[in-house]
C-alpha positions in Angstrom: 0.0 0.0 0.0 1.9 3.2 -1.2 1.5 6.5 0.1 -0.3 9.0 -2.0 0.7 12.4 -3.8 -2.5 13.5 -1.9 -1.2 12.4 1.4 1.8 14.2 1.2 0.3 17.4 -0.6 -1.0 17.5 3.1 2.2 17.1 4.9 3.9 19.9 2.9 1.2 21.7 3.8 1.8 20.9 7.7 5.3 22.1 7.1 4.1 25.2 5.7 1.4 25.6 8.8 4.3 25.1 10.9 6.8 27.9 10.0 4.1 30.5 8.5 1.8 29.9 11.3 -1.7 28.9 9.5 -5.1 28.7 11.0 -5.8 25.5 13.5 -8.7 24.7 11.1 -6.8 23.4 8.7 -6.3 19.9 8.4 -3.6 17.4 9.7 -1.6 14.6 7.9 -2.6 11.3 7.3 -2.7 8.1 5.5 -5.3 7.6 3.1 -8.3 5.2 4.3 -7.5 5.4 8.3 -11.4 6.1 8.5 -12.5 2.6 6.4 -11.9 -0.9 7.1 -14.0 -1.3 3.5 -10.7 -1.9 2.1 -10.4 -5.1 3.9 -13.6 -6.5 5.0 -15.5 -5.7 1.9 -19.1 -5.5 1.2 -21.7 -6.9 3.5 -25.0 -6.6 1.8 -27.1 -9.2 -0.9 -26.4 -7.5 -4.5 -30.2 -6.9 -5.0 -33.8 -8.3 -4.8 -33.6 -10.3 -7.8 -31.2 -13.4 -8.1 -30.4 -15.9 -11.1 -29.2 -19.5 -10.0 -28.2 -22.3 -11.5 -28.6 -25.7 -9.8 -26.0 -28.5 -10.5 -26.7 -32.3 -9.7 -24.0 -34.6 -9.5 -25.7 -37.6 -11.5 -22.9 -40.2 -11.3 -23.5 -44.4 -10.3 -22.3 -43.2 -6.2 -24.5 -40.6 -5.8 -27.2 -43.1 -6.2 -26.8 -44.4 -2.3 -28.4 -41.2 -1.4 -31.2 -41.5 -3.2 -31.9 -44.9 -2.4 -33.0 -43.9 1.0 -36.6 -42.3 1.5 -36.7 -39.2 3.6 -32.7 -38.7 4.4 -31.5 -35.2 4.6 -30.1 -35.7 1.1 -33.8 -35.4 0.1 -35.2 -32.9 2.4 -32.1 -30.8 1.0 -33.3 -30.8 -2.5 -36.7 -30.5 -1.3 -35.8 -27.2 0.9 -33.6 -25.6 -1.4 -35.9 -24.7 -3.8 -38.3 -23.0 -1.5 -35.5 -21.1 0.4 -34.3 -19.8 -3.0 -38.0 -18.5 -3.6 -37.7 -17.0 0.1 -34.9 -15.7 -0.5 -35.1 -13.4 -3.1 -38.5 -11.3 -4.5 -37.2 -12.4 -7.9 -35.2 -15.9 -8.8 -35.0 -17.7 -11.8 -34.2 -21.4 -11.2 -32.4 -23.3 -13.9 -31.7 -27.2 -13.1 -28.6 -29.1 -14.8 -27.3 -33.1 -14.3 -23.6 -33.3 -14.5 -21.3 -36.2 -14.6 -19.0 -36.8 -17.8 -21.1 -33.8 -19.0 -23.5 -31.6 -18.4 -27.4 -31.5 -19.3 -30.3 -29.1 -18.7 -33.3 -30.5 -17.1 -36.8 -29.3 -16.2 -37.7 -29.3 -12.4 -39.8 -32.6 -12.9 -36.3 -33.9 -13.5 -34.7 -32.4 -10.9 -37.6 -33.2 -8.2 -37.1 -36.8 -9.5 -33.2 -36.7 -8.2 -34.5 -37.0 -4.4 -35.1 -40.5 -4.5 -35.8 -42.1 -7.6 -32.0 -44.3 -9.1 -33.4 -43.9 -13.0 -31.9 -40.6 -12.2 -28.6 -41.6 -11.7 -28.6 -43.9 -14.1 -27.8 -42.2 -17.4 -25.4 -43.1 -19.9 -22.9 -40.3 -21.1 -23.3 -38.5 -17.4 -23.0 -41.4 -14.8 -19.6 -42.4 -15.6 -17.5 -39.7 -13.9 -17.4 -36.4 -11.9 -16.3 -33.5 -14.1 -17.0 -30.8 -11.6 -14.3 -28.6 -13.6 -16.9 -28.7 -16.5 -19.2 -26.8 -13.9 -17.0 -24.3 -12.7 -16.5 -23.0 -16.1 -20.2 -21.9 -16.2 -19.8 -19.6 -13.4 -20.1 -15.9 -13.2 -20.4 -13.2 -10.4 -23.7 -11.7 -11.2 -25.1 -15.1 -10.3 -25.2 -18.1 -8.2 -24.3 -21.7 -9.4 -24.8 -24.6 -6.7 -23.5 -28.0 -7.7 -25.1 -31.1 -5.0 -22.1 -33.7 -5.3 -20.2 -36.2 -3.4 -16.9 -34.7 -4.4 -15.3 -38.2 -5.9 -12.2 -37.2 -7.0 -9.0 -38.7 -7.8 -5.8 -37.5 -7.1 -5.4 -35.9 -10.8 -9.1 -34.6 -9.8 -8.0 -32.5 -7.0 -5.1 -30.6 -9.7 -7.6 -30.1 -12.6 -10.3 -28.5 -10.5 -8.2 -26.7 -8.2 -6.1 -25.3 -11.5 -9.8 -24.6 -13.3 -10.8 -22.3 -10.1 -8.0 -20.8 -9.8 -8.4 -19.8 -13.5 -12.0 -19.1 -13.8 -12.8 -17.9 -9.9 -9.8 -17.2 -7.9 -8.6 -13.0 -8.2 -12.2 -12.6 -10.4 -14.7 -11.6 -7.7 -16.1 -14.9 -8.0 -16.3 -16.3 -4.4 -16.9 -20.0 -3.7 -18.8 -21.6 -0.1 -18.5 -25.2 0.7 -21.3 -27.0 2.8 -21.2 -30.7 4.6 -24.2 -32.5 5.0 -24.4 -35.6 6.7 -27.5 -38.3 5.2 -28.4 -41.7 5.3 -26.5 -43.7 2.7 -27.3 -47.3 0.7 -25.3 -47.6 -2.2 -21.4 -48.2 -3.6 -18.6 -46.2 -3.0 -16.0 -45.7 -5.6 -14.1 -43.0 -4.5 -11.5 -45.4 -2.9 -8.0 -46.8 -3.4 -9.9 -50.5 -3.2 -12.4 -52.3 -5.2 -15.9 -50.6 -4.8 -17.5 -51.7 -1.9 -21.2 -51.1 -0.6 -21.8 -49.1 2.6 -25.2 -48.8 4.2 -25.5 -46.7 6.9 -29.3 -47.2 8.0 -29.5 -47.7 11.5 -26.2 -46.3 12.2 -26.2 -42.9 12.6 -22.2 -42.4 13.0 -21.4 -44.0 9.6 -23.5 -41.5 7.8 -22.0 -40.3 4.4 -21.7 -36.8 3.8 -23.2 -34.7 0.2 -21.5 -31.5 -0.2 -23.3 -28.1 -1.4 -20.6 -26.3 -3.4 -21.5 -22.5 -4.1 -20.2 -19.9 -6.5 -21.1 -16.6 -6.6 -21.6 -13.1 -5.0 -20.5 -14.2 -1.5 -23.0 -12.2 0.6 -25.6 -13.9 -2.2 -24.2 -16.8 -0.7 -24.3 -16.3 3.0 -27.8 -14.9 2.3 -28.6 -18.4 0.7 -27.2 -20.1 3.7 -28.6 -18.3 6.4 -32.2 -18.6 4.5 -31.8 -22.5 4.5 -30.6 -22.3 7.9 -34.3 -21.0 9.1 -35.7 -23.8 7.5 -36.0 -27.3 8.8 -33.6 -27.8 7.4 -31.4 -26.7 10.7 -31.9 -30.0 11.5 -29.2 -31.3 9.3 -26.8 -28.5 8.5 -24.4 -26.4 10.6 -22.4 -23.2 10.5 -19.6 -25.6 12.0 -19.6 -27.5 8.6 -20.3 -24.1 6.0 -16.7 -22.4 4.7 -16.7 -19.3 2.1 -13.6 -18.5 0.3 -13.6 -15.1 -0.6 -12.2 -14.1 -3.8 -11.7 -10.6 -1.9 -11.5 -10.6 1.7 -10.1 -12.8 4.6 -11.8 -11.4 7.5 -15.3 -10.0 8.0 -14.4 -7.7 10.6 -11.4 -6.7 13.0 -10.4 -4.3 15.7 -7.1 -3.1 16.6 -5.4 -1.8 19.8 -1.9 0.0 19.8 -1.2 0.1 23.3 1.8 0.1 25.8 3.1 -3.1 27.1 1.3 -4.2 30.8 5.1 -3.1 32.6 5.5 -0.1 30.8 1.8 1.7 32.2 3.9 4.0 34.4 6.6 5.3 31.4 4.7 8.5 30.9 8.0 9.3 28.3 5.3 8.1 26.3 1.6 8.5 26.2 -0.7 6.6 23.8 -4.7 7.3 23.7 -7.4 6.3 20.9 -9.6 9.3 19.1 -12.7 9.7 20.7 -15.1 6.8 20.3 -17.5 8.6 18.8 -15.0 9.4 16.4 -15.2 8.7 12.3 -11.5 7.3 12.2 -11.8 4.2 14.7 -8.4 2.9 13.5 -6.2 5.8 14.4 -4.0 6.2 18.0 -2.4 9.0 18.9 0.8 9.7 21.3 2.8 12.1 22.8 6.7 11.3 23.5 9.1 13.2 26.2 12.2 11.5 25.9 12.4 9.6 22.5 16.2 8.7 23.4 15.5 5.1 24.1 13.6 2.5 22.1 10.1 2.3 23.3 7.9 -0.9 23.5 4.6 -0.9 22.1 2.3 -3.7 21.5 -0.4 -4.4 18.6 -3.0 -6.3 19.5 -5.7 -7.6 16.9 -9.0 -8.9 17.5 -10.2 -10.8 14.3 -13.2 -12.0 13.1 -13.5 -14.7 10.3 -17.1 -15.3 10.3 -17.5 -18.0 7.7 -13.8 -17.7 6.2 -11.2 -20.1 6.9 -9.3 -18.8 10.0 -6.1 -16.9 9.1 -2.7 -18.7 9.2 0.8 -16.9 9.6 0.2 -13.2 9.2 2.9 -10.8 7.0 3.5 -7.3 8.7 4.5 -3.8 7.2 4.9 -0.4 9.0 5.2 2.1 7.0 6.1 5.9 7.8 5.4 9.7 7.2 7.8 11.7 9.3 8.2 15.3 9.8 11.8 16.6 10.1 12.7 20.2 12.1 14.7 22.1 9.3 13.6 19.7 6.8 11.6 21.1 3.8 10.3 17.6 2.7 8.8 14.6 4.7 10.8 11.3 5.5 7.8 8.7 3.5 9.3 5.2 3.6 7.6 2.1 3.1 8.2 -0.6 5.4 10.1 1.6 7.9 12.9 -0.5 10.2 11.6 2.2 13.0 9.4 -0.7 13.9 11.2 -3.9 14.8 9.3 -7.4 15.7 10.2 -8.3 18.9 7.6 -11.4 19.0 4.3 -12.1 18.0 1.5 -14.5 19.9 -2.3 -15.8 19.2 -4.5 -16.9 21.2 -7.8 -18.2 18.7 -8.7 -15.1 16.6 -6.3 -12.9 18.8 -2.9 -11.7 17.8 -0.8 -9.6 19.8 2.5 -8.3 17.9 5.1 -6.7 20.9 7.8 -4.3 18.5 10.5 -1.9 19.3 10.2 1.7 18.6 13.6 3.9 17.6 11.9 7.1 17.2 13.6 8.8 14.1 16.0 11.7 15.3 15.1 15.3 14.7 11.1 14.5 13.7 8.7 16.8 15.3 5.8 14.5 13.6 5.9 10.8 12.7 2.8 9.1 11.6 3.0 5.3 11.3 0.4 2.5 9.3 0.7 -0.5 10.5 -0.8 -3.0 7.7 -1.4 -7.0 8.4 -1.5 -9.4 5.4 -0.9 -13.0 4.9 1.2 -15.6 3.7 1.2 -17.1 0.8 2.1 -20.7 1.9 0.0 -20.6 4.9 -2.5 -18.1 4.5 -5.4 -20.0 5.8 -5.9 -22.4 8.2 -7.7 -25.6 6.8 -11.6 -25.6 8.8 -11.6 -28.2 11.7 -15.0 -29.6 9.7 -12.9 -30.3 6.6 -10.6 -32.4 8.0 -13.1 -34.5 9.8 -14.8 -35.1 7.2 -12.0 -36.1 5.1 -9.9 -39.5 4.3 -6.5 -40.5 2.1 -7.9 -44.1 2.0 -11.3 -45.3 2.9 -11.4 -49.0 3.0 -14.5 -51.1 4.0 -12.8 -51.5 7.4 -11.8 -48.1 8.1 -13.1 -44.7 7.0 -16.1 -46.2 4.7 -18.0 -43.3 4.7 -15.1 -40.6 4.9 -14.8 -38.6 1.3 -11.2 -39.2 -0.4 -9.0 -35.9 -0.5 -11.2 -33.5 0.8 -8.7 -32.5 3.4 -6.2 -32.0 0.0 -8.6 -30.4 -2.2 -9.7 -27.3 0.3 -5.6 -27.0 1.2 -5.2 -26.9 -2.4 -7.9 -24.4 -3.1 -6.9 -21.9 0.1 -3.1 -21.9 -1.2 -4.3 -21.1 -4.7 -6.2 -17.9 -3.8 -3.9 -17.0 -1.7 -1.1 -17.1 -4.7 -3.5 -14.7 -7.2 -5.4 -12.5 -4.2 -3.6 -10.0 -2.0 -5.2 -10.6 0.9 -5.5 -7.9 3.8 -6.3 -8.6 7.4 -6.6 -5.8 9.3 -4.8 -2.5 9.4 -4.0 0.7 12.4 -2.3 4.1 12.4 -0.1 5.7 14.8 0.5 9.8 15.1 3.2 10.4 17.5 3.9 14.1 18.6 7.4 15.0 20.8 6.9 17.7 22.8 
């Protein structure tokens, strides 16, 4: 994040104040956006009162099981979707598709018929295989495609669809939500590194197989979807624990920052550190007063962050960056990624991270206004959901792990590490206006 001509019009123009002695009124330094967290956390509302959605079933031979059960929540799922679409939105327009080896319209008799009759799944040319990659590339942003599958995929499965979102989705404000749904199961699972094998999990409620909802789209369209089918009865079967969005944009919903003085430094009053007012319209800005800026000063960060239905945050990147004013100077000192500010260690507790630096207040500056920006990783930008990895398996076998899906625990890794390679992702963000007197 660079600092603007405009920003520093506005310290010349503090410079000017302070040797020609201008009018109080007039208006201090600063970075640009330190009133908006809009940068980061992104927009919150649906995109309008009129929605188009496309609805993608998963017609192969193992999707079958599902059906093959009468009333399981594979079938109330279908049946509630529907309706919480209508519910959702004054305006929707519902188109129905099979997919397997490739993709067909259908008409909504068709799709109703998917609940629990196995002609369904029994259609040559589409039963064979699970080309979910052919569905992701008839996705767009002004509209939501929902694809009801089992995931089956191989290991070259997990590359091609990973490589076809990061493509099609990924950096292209198209966001994607995954949902797990656990239902009664009586069929044959292929998606294993053994012969097929039949699993029947009536009468056993902890060998229950889970379907997976897989959303693209607008992604408060989405959340809007989900918390629709979550006032449904359909509460009964799924769960904000087992619901992920990966945002094409953001990688928080909200945050709040504290730059504060470490708990054995409260009674150094060589420096002095309050928050604007809290009525105040720039929430994210402290400011401080320094007597003696001879010796480094210790000065903590502490951020409070809130994922809501994004993957939690993994190791965080950190830049300070600096406006200073200099006495005698007739320019400010603007660096990016200032060594004023050294780590001295950072620690999380859950969603809270407290960063402890080392401030070496530049010599000579009357003024020095620091931006403290937070940012992940590349590698290990998010943190794979708990949900996912219960749900997943590297082998089921008839013995162990029948009813576990095969690389789902890989494939959501996969995905998070390629947005994470096209997106820059910000997590939160504070500003700092020190003052010597």
């Amino acid at each position: 994040m660079k600092v603007s001509k405009f920003t520093i019009f506005f310290v010349n123009l503090f410079l000017i104040c302070t040797f020609a002695g201008c009018s109080p009124s007039v208006k201090p330094p600063s970075f640009e956006n330190e009133s908006t967290k809009s940068d980061i956390v992104g927009s919150k509302g649906v995109t309008g009162s009129a929605i188009d959605i496309d609805i993608y079933i998963d017609a192969t031979t193992s999707m079958k099981g599902f059906a093959l059960v009468p009333g399981n929540a594979y079938s109330k799922f279908l049946d509630e979707l529907e309706s919480a679409i209508h519910t959702s939105w004054k305006e929707s327009n519902i188109k129905f598709f099979k997919f397997g080896t490739k993709i067909r319209e259908m008409t909504r008799e068709e799709y109703k018929s998917s609940e629990d009759n196995d002609v369904f799944y029994r259609e040559k040319g589409i039963l064979e295989q699970t080309n979910i990659d052919q569905v992701v590339d008839q996705t767009s942003q002004d509209r939501i495609s929902l694809v009801v599958t089992d995931l089956f995929q191989t290991d070259g499965d997990v590359l091609k669809v990973v490589d076809k979102l990061k493509e099609r989705c990924f950096g292209k404000d198209i966001d994607l939500a995954i949902m797990g749904i656990k239902s009664d199961y009586n069929g044959i699972i292929f998606d294993t590194k053994v012969p097929p094998f039949p699993l029947n999990t009536q009468g056993n409620p902890d060998l229950k197989r889970a379907f997976y909802a897989i959303i693209f789209g607008n992604g408060p369209n989405i959340e809007h979807l989900f918390k629709t089918l979550m006032a449904t009865p359909l509460k009964e079967y799924i769960s904000e624990k087992q619901f992920t969005i990966i945002s094409s944009k953001a990688a928080v919903r909200d945050f709040n920052i504290e730059i504060l003085k470490p708990e054995g430094s409260k009674k150094d009053r060589s420096i002095v550190i309050k928050k604007k007012l809290e009525n105040s319209k720039d929430p994210l800005t402290y400011h401080a007063t320094v007597t003696d800026s001879s010796n480094p000063m210790p000065i903590l960060v502490k951020l409070n962050l809130n994922s809501g239905y994004y993957p939690s945050v993994g190791d965080l990147v950190v830049r300070v960056d600096k406006m200073a004013v200099i006495k005698g100077s007739k320019a400010p000192v603007v660096e990016e990624n200032t060594s004023d500010f050294k780590i001295k260690n950072i620690s999380r507790n859950g969603d809270t991270v407290t960063v402890e630096f080392e401030l070496n207040y530049p010599p000579k500056a009357s003024v020095a206004l620091y931006a403290f920006y937070f940012g992940v990783s590349q590698l290990n930008a998010f943190l794979t959901p708990d949900w996912i990895k219960a749900f997943s398996t590297e082998n089921p076998t008839p013995e162990s792990e029948p009813n576990k899906t095969l690389n789902l625990d890989r494939f959501v890794r996969d995905l998070l590490r390629a947005t994470a390679s096209v997106n820059d992702y910000k997590v939160a963000k504070g500003y700092l206006h020190i003052t010597v007197k």
